[in-house]
TIVO-2410 file (N, C-alpha, C; in nm, 3 decimals):
# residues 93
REC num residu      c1      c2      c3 atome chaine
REC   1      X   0.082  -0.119   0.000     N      A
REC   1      X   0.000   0.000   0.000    CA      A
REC   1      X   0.087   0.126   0.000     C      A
REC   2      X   0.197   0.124   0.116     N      A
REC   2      X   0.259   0.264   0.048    CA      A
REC   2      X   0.358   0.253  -0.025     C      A
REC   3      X   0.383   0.116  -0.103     N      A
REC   3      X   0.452   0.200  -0.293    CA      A
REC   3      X   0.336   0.251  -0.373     C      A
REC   4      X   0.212   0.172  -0.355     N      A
REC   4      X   0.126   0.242  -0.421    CA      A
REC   4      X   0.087   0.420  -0.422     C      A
REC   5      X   0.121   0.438  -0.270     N      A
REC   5      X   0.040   0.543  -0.279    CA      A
REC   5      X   0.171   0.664  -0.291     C      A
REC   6      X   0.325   0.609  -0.259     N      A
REC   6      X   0.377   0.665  -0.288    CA      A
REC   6      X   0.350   0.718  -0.499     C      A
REC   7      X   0.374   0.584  -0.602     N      A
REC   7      X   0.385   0.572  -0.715    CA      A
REC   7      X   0.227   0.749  -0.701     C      A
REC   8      X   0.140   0.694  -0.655     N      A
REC   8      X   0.050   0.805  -0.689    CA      A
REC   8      X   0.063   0.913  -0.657     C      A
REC   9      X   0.157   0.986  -0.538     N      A
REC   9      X   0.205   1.101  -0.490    CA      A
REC   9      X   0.269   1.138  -0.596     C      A
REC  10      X   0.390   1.059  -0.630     N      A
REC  10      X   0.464   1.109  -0.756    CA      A
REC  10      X   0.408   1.120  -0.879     C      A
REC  11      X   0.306   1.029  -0.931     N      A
REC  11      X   0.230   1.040  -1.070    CA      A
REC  11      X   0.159   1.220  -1.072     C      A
REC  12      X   0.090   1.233  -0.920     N      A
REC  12      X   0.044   1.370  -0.933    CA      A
REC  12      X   0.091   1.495  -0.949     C      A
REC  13      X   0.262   1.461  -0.861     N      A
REC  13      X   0.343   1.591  -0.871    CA      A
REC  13      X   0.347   1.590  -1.033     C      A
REC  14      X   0.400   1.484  -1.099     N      A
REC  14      X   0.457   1.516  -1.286    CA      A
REC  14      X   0.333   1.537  -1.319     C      A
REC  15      X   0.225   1.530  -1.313     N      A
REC  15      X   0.081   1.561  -1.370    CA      A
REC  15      X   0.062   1.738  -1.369     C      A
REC  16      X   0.095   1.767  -1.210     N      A
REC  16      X   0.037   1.922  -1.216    CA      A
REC  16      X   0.163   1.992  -1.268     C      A
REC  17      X   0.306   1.933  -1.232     N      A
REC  17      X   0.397   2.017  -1.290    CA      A
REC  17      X   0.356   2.050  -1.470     C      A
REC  18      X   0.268   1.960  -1.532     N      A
REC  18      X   0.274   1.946  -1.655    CA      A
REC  18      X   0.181   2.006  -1.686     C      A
REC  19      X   0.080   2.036  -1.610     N      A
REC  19      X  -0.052   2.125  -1.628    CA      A
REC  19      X  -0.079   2.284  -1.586     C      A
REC  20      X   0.010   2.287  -1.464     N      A
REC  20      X   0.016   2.426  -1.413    CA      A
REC  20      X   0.128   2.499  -1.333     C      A
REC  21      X   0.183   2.567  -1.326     N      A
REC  21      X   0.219   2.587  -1.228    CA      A
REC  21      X   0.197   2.624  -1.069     C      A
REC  22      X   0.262   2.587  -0.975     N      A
REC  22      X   0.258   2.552  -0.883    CA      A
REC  22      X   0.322   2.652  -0.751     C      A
REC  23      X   0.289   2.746  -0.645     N      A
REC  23      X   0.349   2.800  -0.598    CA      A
REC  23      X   0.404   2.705  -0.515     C      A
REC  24      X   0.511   2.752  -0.450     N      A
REC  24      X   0.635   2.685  -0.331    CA      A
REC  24      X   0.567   2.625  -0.266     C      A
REC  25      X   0.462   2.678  -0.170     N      A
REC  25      X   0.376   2.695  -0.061    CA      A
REC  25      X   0.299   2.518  -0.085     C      A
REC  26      X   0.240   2.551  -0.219     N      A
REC  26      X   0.120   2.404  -0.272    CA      A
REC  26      X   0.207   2.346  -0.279     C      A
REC  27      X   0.342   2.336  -0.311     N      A
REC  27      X   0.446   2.198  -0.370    CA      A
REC  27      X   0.468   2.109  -0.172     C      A
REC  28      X   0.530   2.226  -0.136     N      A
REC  28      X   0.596   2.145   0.010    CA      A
REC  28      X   0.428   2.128   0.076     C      A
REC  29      X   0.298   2.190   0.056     N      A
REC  29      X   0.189   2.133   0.115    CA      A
REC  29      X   0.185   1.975   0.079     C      A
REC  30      X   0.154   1.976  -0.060     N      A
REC  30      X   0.117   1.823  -0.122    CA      A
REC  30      X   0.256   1.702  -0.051     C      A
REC  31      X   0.392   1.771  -0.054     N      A
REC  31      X   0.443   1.669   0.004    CA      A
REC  31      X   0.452   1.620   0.114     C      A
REC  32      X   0.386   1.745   0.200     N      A
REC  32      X   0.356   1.720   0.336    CA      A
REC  32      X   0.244   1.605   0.340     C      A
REC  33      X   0.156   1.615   0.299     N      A
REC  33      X   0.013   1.584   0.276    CA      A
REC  33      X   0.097   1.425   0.255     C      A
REC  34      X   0.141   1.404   0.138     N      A
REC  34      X   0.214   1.255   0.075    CA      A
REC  34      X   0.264   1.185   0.168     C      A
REC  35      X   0.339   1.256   0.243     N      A
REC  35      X   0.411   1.172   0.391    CA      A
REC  35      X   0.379   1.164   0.464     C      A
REC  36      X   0.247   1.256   0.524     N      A
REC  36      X   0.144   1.202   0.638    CA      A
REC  36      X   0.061   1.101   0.607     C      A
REC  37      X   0.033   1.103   0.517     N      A
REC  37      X  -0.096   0.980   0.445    CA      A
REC  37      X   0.024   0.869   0.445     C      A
REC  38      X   0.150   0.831   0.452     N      A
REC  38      X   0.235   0.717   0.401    CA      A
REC  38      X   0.276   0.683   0.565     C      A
REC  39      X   0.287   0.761   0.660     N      A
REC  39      X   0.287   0.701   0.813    CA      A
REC  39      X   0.147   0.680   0.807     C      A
REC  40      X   0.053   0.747   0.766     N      A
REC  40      X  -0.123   0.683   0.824    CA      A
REC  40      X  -0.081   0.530   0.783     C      A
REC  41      X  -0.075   0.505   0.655     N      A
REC  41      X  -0.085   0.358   0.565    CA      A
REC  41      X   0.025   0.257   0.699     C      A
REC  42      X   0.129   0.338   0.703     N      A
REC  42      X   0.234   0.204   0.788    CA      A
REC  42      X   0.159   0.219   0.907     C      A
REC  43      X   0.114   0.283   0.980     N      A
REC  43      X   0.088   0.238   1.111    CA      A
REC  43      X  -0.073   0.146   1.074     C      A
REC  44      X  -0.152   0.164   0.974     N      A
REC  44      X  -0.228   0.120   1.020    CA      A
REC  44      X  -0.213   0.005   0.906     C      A
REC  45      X  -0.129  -0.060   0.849     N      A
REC  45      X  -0.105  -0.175   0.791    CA      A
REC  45      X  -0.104  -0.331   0.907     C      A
REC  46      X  -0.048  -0.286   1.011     N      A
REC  46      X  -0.023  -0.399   1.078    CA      A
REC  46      X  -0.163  -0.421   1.114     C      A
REC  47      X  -0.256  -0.349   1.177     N      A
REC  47      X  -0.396  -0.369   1.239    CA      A
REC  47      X  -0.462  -0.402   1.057     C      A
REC  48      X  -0.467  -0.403   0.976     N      A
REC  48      X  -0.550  -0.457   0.842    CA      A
REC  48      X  -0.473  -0.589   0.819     C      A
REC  49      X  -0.343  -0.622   0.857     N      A
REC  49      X  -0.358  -0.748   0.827    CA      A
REC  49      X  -0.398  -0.853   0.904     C      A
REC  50      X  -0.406  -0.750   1.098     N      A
REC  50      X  -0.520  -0.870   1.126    CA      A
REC  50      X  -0.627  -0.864   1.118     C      A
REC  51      X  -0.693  -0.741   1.074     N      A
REC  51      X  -0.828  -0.751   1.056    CA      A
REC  51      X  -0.886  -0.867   0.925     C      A
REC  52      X  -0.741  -0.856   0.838     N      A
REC  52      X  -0.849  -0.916   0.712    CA      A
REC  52      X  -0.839  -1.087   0.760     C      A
REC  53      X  -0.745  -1.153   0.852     N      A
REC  53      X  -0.794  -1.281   0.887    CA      A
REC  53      X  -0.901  -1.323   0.994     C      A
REC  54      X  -1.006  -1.226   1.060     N      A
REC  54      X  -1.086  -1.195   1.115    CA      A
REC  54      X  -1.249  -1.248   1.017     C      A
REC  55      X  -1.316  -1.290   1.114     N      A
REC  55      X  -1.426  -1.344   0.990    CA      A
REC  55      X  -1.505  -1.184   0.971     C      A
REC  56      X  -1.563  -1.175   0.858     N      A
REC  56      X  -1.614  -1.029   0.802    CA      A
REC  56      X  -1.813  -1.088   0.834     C      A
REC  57      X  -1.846  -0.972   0.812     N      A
REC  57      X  -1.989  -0.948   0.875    CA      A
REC  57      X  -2.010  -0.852   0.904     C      A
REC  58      X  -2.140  -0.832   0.940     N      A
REC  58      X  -2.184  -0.670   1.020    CA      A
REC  58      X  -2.311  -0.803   1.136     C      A
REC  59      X  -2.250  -0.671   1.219     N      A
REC  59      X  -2.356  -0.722   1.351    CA      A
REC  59      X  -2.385  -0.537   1.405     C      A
REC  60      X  -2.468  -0.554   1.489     N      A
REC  60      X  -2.501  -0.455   1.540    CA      A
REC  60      X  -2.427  -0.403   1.673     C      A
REC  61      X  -2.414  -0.294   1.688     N      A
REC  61      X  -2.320  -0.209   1.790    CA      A
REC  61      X  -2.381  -0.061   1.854     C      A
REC  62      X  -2.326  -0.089   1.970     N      A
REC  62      X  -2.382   0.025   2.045    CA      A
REC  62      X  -2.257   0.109   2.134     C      A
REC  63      X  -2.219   0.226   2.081     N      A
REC  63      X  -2.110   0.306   2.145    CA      A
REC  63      X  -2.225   0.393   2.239     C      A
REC  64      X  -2.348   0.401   2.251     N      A
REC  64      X  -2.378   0.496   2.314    CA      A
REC  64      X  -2.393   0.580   2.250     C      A
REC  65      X  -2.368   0.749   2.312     N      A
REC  65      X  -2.420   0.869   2.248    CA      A
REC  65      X  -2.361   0.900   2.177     C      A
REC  66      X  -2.205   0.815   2.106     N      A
REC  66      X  -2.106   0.834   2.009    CA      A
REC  66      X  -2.182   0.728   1.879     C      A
REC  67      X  -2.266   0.663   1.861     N      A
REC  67      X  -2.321   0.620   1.779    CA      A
REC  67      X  -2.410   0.715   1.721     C      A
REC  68      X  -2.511   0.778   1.809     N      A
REC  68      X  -2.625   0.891   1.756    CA      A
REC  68      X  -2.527   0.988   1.711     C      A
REC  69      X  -2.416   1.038   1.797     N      A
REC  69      X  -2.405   1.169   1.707    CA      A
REC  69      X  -2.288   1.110   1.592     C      A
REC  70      X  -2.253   1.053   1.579     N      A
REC  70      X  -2.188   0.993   1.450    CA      A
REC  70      X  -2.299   0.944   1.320     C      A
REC  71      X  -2.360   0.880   1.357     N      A
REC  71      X  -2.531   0.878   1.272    CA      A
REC  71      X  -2.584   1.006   1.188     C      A
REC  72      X  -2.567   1.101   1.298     N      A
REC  72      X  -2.627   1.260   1.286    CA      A
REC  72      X  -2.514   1.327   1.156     C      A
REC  73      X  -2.408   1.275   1.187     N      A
REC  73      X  -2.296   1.278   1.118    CA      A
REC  73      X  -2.360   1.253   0.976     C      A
REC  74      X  -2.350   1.171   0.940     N      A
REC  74      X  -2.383   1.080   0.848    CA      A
REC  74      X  -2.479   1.095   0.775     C      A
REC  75      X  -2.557   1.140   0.852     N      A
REC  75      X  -2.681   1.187   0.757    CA      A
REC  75      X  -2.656   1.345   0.693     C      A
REC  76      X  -2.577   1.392   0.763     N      A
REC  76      X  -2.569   1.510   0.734    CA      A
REC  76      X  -2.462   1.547   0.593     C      A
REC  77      X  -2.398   1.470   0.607     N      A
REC  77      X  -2.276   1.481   0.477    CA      A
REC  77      X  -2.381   1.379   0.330     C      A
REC  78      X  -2.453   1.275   0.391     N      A
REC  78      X  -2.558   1.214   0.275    CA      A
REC  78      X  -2.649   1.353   0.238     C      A
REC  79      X  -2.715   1.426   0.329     N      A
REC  79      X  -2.838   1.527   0.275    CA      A
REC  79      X  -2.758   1.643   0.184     C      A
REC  80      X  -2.626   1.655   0.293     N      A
REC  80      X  -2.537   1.783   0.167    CA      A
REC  80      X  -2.455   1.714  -0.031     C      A
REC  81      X  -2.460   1.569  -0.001     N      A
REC  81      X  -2.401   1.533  -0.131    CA      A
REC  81      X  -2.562   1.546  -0.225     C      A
REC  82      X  -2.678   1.506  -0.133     N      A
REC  82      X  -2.804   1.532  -0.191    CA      A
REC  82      X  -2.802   1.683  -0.317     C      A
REC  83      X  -2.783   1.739  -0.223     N      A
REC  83      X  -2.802   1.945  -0.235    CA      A
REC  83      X  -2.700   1.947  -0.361     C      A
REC  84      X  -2.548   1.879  -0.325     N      A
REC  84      X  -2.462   1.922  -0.415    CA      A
REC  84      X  -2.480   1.878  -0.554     C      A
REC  85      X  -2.548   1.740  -0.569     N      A
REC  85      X  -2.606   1.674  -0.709    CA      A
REC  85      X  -2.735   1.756  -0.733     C      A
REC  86      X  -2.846   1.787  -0.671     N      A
REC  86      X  -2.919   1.872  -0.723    CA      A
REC  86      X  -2.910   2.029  -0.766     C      A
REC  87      X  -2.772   2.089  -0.752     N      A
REC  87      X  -2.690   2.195  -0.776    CA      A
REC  87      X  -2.589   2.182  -0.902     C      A
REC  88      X  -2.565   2.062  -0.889     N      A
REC  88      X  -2.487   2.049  -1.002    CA      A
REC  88      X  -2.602   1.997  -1.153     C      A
REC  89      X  -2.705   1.906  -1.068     N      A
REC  89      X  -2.777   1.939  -1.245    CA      A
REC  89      X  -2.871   2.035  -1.323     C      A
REC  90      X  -2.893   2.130  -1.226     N      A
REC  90      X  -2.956   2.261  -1.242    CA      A
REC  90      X  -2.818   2.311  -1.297     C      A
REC  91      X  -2.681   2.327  -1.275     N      A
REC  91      X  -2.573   2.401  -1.342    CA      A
REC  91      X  -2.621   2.292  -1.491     C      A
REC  92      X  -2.633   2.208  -1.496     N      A
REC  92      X  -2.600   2.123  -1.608    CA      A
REC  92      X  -2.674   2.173  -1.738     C      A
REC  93      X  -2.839   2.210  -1.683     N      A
REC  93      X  -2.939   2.264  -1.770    CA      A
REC  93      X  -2.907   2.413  -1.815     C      A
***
């Protein structure tokens, strides 16, 4: 996972170098961005490879009041992708 996502950090830098230019500021952001996402992947590689010998399913779970407002969550980013597709095909017409 992180040669992959390295190979894609780098595919993007030669992509925008080739499309736009780039101030200082966006270059060392994105590589910042590239190397935090590549410790996310290693630390959480060891916990996915035991998850994937784990039997898979959904069962039901209860965190308590961290379930409702995570729910609340959830609905709320579903009703705004709602808004944003009915915004985008009114731009369309």
């Amino acid at each position: 996972m992180l040669l992959f996502e390295i190979w894609v950090t780098l595919t993007d830098f030669l992509e925008e170098d080739r499309t736009r230019r780039l101030p200082a500021g966006e270059r060392v952001m994105h590589a910042v961005m590239g190397i935090t996402y590549g410790v996310f992947l290693a630390l959480l590689y060891p916990h996915a490879a035991t998850w994937w010998k784990m039997d898979s399913g959904f069962r039901a779970a209860d965190y308590g009041a961290l379930s409702w407002i995570l729910t609340a969550f959830a609905a709320g980013v579903f009703l705004s992708g709602l808004r944003d597709l009915t915004a985008s095909r009114r731009l369309a017409q």
